[in-house]
ZANU-755499 format. One record per residue (C-alpha): x, y, z; residue in three letters; residue number from 1. Coordinates in steps of 0.1 Angstrom, whole numbers. Example, Ala and Ser with C-alpha at 12.3 -4.5 7.8 and 13.67 -1.06 7.14 Angstrom:
x;y;z;type;seq
123;-45;78;ALA;1
137;-11;71;SER;2
END
This chain:
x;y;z;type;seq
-535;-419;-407;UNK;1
-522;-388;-413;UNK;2
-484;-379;-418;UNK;3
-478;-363;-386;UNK;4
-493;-392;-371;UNK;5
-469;-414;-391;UNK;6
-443;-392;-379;UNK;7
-447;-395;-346;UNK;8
-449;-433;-348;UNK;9
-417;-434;-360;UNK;10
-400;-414;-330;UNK;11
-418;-435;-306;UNK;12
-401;-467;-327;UNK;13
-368;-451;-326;UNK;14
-374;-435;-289;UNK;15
-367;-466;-268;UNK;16
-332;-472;-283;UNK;17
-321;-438;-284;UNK;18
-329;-435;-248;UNK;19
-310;-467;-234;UNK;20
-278;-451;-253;UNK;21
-284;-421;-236;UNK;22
-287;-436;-202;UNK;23
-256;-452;-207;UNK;24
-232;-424;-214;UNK;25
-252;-407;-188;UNK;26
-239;-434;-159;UNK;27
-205;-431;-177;UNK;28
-206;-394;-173;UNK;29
-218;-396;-139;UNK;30
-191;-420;-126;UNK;31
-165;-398;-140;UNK;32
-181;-364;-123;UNK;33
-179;-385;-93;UNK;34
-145;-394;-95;UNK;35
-131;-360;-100;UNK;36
-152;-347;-77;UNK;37
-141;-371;-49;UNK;38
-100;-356;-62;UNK;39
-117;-319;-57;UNK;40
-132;-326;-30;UNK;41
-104;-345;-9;UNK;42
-81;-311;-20;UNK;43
-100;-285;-11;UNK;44
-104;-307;28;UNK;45
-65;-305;25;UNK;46
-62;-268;22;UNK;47
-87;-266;46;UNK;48
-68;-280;70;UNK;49
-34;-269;59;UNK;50
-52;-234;62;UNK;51
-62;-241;100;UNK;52
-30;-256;109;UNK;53
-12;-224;92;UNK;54
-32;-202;116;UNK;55
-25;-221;149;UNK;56
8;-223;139;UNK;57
11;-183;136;UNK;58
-9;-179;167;UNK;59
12;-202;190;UNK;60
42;-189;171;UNK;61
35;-153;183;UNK;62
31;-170;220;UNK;63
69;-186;216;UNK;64
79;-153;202;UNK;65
70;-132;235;UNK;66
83;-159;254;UNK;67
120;-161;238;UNK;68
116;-120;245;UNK;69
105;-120;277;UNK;70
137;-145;285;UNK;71
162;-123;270;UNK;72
147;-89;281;UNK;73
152;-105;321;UNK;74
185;-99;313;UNK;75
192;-67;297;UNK;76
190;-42;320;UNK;77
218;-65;344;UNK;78
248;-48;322;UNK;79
236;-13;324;UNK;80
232;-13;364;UNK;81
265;-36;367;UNK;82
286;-8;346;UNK;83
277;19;369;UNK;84
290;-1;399;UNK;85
320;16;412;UNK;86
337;-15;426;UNK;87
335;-29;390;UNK;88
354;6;381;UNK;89
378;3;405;UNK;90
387;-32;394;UNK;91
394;-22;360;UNK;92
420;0;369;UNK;93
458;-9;375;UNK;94
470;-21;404;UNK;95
434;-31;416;UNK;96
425;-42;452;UNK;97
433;-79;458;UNK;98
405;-83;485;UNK;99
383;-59;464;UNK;100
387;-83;434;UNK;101
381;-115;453;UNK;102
344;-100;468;UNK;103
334;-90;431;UNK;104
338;-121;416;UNK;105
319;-136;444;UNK;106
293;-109;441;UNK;107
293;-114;403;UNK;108
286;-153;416;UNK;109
253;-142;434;UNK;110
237;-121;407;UNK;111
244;-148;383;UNK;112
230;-175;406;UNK;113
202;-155;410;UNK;114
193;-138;376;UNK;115
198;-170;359;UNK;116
230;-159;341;UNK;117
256;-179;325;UNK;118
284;-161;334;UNK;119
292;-126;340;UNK;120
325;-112;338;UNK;121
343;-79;334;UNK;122
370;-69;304;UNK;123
393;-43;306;UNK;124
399;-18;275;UNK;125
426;-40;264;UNK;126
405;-70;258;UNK;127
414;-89;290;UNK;128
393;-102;316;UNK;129
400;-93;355;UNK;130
369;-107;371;UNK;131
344;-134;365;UNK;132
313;-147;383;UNK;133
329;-184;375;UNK;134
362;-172;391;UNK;135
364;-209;408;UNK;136
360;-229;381;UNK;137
383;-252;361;UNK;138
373;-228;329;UNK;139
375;-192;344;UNK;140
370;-162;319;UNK;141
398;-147;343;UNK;142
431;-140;320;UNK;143
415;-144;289;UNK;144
413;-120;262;UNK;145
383;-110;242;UNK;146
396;-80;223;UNK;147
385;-101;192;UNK;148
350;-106;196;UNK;149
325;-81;179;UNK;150
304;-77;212;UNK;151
333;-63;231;UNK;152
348;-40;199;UNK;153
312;-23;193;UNK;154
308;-15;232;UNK;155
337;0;231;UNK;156
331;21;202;UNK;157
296;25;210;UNK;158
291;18;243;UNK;159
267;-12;239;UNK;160
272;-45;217;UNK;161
255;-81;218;UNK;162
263;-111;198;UNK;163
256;-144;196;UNK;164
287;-169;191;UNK;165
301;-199;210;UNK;166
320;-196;243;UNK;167
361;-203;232;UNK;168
370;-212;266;UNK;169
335;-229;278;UNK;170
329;-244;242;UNK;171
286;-235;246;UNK;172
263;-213;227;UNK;173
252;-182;239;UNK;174
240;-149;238;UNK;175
265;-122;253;UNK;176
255;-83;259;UNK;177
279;-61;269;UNK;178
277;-25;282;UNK;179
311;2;284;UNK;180
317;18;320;UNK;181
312;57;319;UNK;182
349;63;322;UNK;183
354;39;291;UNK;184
380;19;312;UNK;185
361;-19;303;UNK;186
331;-34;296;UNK;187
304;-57;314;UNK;188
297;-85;297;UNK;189
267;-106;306;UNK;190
260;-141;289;UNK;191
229;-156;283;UNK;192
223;-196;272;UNK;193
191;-212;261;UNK;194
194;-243;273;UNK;195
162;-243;296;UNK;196
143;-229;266;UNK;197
153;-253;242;UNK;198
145;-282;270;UNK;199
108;-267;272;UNK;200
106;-268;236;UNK;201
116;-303;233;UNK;202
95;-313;261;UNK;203
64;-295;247;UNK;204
71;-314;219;UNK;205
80;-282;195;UNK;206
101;-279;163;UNK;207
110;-243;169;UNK;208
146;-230;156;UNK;209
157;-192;158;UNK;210
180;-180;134;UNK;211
202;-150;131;UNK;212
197;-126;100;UNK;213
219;-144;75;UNK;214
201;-175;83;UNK;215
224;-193;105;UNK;216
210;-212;134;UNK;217
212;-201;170;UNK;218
187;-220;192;UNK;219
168;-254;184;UNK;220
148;-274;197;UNK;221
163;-307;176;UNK;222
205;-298;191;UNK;223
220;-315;154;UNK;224
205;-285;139;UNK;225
222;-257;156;UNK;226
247;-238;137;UNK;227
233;-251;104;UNK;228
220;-223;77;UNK;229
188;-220;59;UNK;230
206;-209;30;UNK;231
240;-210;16;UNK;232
268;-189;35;UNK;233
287;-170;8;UNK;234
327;-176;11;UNK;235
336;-146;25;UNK;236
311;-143;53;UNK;237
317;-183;65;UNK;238
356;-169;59;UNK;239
349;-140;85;UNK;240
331;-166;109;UNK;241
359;-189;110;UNK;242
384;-160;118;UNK;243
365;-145;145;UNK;244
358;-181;160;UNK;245
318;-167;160;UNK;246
306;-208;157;UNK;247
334;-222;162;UNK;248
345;-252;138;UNK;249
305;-257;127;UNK;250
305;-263;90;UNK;251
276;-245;84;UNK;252
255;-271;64;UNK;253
220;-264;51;UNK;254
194;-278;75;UNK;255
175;-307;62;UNK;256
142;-284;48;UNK;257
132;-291;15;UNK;258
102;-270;4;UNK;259
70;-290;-17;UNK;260
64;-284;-48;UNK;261
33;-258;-56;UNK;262
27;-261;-19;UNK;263
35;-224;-4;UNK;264
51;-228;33;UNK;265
50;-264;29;UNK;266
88;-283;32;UNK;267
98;-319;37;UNK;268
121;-322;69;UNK;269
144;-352;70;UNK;270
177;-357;86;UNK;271
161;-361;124;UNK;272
168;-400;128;UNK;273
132;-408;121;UNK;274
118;-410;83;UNK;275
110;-375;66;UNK;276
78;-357;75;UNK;277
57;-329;60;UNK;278
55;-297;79;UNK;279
43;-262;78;UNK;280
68;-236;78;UNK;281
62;-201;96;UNK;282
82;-174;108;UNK;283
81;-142;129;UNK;284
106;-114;137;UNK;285
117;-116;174;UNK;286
116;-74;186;UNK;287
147;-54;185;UNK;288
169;-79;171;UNK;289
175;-95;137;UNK;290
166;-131;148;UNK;291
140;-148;135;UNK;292
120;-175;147;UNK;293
106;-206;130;UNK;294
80;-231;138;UNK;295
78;-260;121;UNK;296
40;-276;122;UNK;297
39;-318;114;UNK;298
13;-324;84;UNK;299
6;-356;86;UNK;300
-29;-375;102;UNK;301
-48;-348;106;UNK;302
-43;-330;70;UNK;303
-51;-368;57;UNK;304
-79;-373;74;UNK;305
-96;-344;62;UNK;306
-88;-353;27;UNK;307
-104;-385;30;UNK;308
-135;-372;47;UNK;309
-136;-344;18;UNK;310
-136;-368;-3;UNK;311
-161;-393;9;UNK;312
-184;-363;12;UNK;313
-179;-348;-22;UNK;314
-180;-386;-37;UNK;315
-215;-390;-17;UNK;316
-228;-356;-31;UNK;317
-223;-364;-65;UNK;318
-236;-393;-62;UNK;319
-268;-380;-50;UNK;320
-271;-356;-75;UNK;321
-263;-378;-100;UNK;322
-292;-401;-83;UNK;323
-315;-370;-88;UNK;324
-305;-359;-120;UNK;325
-318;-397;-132;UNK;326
-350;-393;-113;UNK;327
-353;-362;-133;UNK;328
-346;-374;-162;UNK;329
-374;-403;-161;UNK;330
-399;-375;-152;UNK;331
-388;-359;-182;UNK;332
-395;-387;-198;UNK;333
-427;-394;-189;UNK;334
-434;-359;-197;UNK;335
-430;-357;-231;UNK;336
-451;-394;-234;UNK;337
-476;-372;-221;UNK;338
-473;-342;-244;UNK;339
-475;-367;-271;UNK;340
-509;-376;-263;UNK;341
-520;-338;-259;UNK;342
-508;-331;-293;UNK;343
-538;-345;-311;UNK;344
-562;-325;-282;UNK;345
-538;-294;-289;UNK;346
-544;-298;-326;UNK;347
-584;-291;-321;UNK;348
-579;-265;-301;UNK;349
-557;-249;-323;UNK;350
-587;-245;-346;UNK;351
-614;-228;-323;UNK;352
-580;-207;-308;UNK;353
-580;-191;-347;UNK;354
-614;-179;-348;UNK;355
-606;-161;-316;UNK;356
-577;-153;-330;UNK;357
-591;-128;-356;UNK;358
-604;-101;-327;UNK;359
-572;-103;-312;UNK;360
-558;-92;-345;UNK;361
-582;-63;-347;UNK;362
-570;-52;-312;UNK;363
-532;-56;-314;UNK;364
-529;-34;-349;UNK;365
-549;-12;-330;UNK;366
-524;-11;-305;UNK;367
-496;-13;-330;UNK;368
-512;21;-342;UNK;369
-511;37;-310;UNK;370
-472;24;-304;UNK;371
-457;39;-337;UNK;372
-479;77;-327;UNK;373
-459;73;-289;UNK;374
-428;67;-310;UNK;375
-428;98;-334;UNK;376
-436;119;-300;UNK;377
-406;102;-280;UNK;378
-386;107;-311;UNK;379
-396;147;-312;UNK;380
-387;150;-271;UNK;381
-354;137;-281;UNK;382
-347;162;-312;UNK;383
-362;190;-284;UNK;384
-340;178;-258;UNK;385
-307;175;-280;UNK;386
-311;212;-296;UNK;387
-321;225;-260;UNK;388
-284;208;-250;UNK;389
-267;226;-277;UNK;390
-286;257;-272;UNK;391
-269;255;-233;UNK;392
-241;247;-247;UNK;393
-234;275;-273;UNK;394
-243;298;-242;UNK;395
-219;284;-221;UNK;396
-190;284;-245;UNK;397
-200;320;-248;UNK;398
-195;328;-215;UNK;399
-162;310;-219;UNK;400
-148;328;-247;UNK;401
-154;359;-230;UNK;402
-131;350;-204;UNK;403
-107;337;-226;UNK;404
-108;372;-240;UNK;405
-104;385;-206;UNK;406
-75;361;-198;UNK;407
-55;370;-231;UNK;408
-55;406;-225;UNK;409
-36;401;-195;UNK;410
-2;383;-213;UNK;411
-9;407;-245;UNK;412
-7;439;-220;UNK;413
26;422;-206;UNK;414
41;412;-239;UNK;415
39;446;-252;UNK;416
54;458;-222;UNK;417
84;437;-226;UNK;418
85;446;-264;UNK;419
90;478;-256;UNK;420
115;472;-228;UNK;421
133;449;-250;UNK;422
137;481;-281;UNK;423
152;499;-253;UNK;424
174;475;-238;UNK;425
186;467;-275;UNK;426
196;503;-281;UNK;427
214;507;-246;UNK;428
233;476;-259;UNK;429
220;454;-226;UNK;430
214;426;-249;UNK;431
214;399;-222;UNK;432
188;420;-200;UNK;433
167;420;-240;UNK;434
169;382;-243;UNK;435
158;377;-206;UNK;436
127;401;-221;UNK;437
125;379;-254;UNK;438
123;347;-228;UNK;439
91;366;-210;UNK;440
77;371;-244;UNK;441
79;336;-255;UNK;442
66;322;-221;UNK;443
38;345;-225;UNK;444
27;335;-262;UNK;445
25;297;-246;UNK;446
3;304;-220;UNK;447
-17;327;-249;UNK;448
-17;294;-268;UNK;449
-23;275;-241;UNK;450
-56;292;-234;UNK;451
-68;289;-268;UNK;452
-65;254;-262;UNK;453
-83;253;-236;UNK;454
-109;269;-256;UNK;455
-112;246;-283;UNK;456
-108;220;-258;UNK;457
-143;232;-237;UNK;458
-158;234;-276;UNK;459
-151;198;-274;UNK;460
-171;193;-242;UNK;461
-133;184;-230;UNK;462
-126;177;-192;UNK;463
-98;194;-168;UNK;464
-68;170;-166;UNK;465
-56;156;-132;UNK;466
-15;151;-134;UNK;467
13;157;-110;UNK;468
21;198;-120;UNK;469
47;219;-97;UNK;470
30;247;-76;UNK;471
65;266;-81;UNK;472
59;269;-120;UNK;473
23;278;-117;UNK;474
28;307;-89;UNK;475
57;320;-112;UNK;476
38;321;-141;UNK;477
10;338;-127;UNK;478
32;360;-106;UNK;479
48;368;-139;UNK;480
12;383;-154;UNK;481
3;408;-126;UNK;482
34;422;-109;UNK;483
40;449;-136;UNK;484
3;461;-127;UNK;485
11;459;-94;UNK;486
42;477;-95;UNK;487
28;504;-121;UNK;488
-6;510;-91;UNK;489
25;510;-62;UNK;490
4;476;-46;UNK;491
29;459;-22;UNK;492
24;421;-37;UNK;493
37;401;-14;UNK;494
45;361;-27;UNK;495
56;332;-8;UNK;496
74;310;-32;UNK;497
63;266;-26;UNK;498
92;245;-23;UNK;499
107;235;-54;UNK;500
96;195;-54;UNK;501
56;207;-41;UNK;502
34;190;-66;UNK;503
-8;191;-66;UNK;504
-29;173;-92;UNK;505
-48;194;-119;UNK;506
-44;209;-157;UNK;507
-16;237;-153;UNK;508
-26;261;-175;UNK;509
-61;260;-162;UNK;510
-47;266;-123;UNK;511
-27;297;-141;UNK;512
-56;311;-149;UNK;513
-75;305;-119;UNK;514
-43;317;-97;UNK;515
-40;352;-120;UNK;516
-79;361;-118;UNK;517
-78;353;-79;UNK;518
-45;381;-79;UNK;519
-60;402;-108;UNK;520
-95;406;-84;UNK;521
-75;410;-55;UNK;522
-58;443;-73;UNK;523
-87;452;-82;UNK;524
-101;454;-44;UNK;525
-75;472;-29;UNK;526
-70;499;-58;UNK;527
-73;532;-43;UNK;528
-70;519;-9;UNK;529
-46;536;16;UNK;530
-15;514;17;UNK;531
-30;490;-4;UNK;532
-15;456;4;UNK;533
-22;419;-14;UNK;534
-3;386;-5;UNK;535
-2;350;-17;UNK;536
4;321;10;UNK;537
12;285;4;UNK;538
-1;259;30;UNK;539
11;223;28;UNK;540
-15;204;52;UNK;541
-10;165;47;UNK;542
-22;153;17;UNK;543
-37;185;5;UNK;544
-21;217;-5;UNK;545
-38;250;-3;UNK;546
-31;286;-20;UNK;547
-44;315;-5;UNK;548
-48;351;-21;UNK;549
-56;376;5;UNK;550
-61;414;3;UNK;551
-63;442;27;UNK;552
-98;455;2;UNK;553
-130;472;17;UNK;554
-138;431;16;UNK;555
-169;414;4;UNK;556
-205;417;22;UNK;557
-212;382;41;UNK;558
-243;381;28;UNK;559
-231;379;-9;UNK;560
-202;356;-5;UNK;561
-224;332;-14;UNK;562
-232;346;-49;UNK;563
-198;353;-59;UNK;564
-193;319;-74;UNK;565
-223;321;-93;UNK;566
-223;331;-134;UNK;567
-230;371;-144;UNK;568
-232;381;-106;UNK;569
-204;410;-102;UNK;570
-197;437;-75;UNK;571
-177;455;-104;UNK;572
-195;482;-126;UNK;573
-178;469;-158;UNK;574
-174;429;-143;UNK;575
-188;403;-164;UNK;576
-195;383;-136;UNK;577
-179;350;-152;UNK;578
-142;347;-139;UNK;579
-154;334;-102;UNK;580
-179;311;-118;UNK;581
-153;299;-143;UNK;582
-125;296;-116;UNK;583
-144;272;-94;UNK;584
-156;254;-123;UNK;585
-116;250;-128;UNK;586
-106;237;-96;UNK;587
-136;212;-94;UNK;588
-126;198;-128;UNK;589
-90;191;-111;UNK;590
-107;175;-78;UNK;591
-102;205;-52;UNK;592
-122;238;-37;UNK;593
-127;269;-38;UNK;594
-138;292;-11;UNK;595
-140;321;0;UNK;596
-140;346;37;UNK;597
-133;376;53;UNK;598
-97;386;63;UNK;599
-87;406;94;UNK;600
-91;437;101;UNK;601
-105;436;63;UNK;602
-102;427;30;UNK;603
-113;392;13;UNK;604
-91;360;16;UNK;605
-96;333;-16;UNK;606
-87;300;-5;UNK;607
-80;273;-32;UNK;608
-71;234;-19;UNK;609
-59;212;-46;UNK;610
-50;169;-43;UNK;611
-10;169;-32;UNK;612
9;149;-57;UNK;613
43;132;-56;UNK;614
74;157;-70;UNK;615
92;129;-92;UNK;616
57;123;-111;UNK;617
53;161;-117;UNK;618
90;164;-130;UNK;619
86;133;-155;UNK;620
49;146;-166;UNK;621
67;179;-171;UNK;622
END
């Protein structure tokens, strides 16, 4: 026997054991995978279902929400027609028609009986009431004085007012809009209760409550909760309620809502004579006002029983993979019995597989020849292709410099201007008009530098910056290189100044020099042109902001505006052809356009759209 045969022997020997202690953690492992998979499983069916419920609730929640509206908006054109009534006029004033006052309160009757009103009644400017659609009853508004209450103060001041409060003299809930007459001698008060909605509610079985906007109760459909507060009433506002009587004696106590832990818009309810309950907790605005109203959805069988079949189906699932990853696991089994037996076979074959082995050899260094030669030729396309790269890109840094050369002739022109301003200045002793000039000199030695960074920068294969820079800096800086040429050739330049907080996206200096070759071309088209004229316009159109250089020039040919952009193609005789290509280059690096047409009656018109960008993020990158 040979030792590999002795070898494997012993595995099969040791095979048998090792696999039963395999099997056995395996179960162990499987019941467990079950087991939290049943947990898993049973959660994910109650978020489900909490899920679902959340979006019945909203939907039926926006159906109660147009209801409550519709109710409240059937009364709020009553108090603008009813304080147009003259009778209602005349009443208000002294020494009013006895008969006249007897048929308004029993017109004021009528409309009530018929638009479903609580009560509507009329106050004089003084606060107190002269007529009253319950003008019979034991509890008349007539004679009473509501020159306290908020509605009446704010219609009087404003014209309209509504609140919400309990009656003082009828001791129920309701809502009250009033409206000022147009000679400002009362108001018209009309009062709304929700009795009949609250009865639907209850009826349809709903847990609905509307609260005001400091969370205080108004309408519900469970009566012990009304004038109770979703959140705690600071002193001085429950102070304020108790003086103006709003609620009345209510204490104001939190309702019975206690939210579930790590369960969003999930509370426990308690305090409604029956044992606490789960429920969902949704909200919507109600329109023009600042109540809100709440549903409250009961979590309780249904959310269960979709736990339970989650889990029952996640439990059976694991249990039926577990099932097939044992049936697997047999095969596997069985398989490597077999691959046993095929070793000794494989063994043979290994022997004539070498003799065939050798030609194979032959043919793969063969191949191995021919791999290394493709190698050492991709190798020499790459060297090619990186020196071709460089080649392009010494060219195009070329072109570059010579623009930069361009570019710093214009602030060196102006700074020796001002140099020789500022001698003179000096001697006439007009020193502050000289250190205005030094300032123009220093400003123009940054933008100097700040070319020559840019130059480096392109060197480095760097990229245009996008931030927040103000258009007002950039036109003034560019303004500030051209107007002395313009004023020494008598060219009427014409700038519109950007508002001070306008802010595009781009690299400043860069826009510079794209705004003063887009001036310094448009100079150079109206030179020698009778009343030579050149203006710069700022359009603000939404999110993008455009600057427009326009000139009254012998204009540009249709057919080569579009060559203009393109590098070394000039319509000057000593144009390097580069500053158009450059520009546009400029502008693309900072995400906008450059473009170009004819203007009317002639001349050219440069149009260049930059990204707008918020002013308080160009000040704090400034």
């Amino acid at each position: 026997m040979t030792e590999g045969a002795r070898s494997g022997v012993a595995r099969s020997g040791a095979g048998p054991a090792a696999s039963s202690f395999r099997r056995r953690w395996l179960w162990l492992a499987a019941l467990a995978a079950m087991i939290v998979a049943a947990w898993a499983g049973g959660r994910a069916a109650e978020r489900s279902a909490l899920a679902d419920l959340g979006r019945a609730a909203q939907s039926s929640l926006a159906l109660q929400v147009g209801a409550l509206r519709a109710e409240m908006q059937r009364q709020t054109a009553l108090p603008r027609a009813l304080a147009a009534d003259p009778e209602i006029a005349a009443i208000l004033r002294p020494e009013a028609d006895p008969a006249l006052l007897a048929r308004v309160n029993a017109r004021l009757a009528e409309i009530a009986a018929a638009t479903g009103a609580a009560v509507i009644y009329a106050v004089r400017a003084d606060g107190e009431t002269v007529a009253a659609s319950n003008a019979g009853a034991a509890r008349s508004f007539i004679g009473q004085s509501y020159a306290f209450r908020p509605y009446f103060r704010r219609a009087m001041a404003e014209g309209a007012g509504s609140q919400f409060a309990l009656g003082t003299v009828s001791g129920r809930p309701g809502f009250y809009l009033a409206r000022r007459l147009a000679d400002a001698s009362g108001v018209v008060v009309v009062k709304i209760e929700f009795d009949a909605v609250e009865a639907g509610w209850r009826e349809a079985g709903e847990s609905l409550f509307v609260a005001d906007g400091r969370g205080i109760v108004l309408v519900a459909s469970e009566p012990a909760w009304r004038f109770r507060a979703l959140r705690p009433v600071p002193p001085d506002e429950r102070a304020r309620i108790r003086e103006s009587l709003e609620f009345g004696g209510a204490p104001l106590d939190p309702l019975p809502l206690h939210p579930v832990a790590g369960e969003a818009d999930l509370v426990r309810v308690g305090g409604t004579g029956q044992p606490a309950w789960r429920a969902l907790l949704h909200d919507a605005a109600v329109p023009d006002t600042e109540w809100r109203l709440y549903a409250l959805t009961p979590v309780g069988p249904v959310v269960e029983r979709e736990r339970l079949q989650g889990a029952v189906i996640a439990l059976l699932a694991t249990g039926l993979a577990a099932l097939g990853l044992a049936m697997v696991l047999g095969r596997r089994e069985r398989t490597r019995a077999r691959l046993r037996e095929a070793a000794a076979r494989r063994e043979d074959l290994e022997a004539r597989v070498a003799e065939r082995t050798h030609a194979l050899s032959e043919a793969n260094r063969r191949l191995r020849a021919e791999a290394e030669e493709r190698a050492r030729a991709e190798a020499e396309r790459e060297r090619l292709g990186r020196e071709l790269a460089q080649a392009g890109r010494l060219a195009a840094l070329g072109q570059f410099a010579a623009s930069m050369a361009h570019e710093i002739n214009q602030p060196l022109a102006a700074i020796r201007s001002y140099a020789d301003n500022t001698a003179i200045l000096v001697r006439r002793g007009r020193v502050e008009d000289a250190a205005e000039n030094v300032g123009a000199i220093g400003r123009l030695t940054d933008r100097i530098g700040a070319l020559t960074r840019q130059l480096k920068g392109f060197a480095r294969r760097a990229s245009g910056r996008r931030e927040p820079v103000l258009l007002a800096e950039i036109v003034r800086n560019s303004l500030e290189l051209v107007e002395g040429r313009a004023t020494a050739a008598g060219i009427a330049l014409a700038a519109e100044s950007p508002p001070a907080d306008l802010a595009v996206l781009g690299d400043g200096p860069r826009l510079e020099q794209v705004l003063v070759n887009l001036l310094q071309n448009a100079l150079d088209a109206v030179a020698g042109r009778p009343e030579p004229r050149v203006a710069l316009a700022i359009l603000a159109e939404g999110t993008r902001v455009a600057v427009e250089v326009a000139d009254n020039g012998s204009g540009i040919p249709e057919a080569q505006r579009a060559q203009v952009f393109d590098a070394f193609f000039t319509t000057k005789s000593d144009g390097l052809g580069l500053g158009l290509a450059i520009a546009r280059g400029i502008v693309e690096d900072c995400g906008g356009t450059l473009t170009v047409r004819g203007n009317e009656p002639a001349g050219t018109i440069f149009r260049m759209e930059l990204a707008r960008a918020a002013a308080q993020a160009a000040e704090s990158a400034a």
